[in-house]
ZAMARGU-4260 file (C-alpha; in steps of 0.2 Angstrom, whole numbers, plus 5000, padded with zeros to 4 digits):
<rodrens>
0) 5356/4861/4831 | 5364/4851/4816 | 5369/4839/4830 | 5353/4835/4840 | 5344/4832/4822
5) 5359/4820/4817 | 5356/4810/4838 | 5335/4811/4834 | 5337/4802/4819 | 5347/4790/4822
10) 5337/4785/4839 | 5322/4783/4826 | 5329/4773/4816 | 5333/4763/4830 | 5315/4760/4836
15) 5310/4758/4817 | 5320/4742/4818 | 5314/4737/4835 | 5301/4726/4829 | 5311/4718/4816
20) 5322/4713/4828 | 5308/4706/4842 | 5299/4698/4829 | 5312/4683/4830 | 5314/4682/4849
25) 5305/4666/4858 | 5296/4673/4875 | 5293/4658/4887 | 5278/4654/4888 | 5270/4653/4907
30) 5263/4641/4920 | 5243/4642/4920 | 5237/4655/4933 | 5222/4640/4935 | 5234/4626/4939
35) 5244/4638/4950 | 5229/4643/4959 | 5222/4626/4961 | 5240/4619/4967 | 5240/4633/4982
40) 5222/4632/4986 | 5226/4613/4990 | 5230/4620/5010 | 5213/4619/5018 | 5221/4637/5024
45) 5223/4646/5009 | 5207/4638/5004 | 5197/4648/5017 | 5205/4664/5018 | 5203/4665/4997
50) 5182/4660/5000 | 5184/4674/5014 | 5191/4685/5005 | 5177/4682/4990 | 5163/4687/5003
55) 5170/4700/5010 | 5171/4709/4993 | 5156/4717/4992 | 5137/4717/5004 | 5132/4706/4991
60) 5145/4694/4980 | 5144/4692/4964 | 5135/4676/4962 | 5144/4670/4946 | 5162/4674/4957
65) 5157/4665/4973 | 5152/4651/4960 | 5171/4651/4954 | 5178/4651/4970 | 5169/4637/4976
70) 5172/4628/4961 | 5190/4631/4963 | 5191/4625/4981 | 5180/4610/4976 | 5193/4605/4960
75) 5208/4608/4972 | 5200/4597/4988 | 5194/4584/4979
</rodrens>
């Protein structure tokens, strides 16, 4: 018994410090999802299955949606 409080202990202590430790550590940062998206939606391929795929959501799409996606195709085509 004396042993699993001694092993409990010590594995919160462990986590205490956790944040201490993460708190130094530099994450790399990532590629914008727009610029990605724009990049791929450059094939007039992918361009149409991603408008297809924004009216075949829903009976009726979201207006402000569809407004994105065209937008995104436009930026990307043009």
């Amino acid at each position: 018994m004396e042993e699993l409080k001694r092993r409990k202990s010590a594995i919160f202590v462990k986590r205490k410090h956790t944040g201490q430790i993460m708190k130094n550590v530099k994450t790399p940062t990532s590629d914008s999802y727009h610029d990605y998206l724009v990049s791929r939606l450059k094939a007039q391929s992918y361009a149409a299955l991603y408008l297809e795929t924004h009216f075949e959501e829903e009976e009726t799409p979201d207006p402000g949606l569809l407004k994105l996606a065209l937008s995104n195709v436009s930026e990307a085509l043009s």
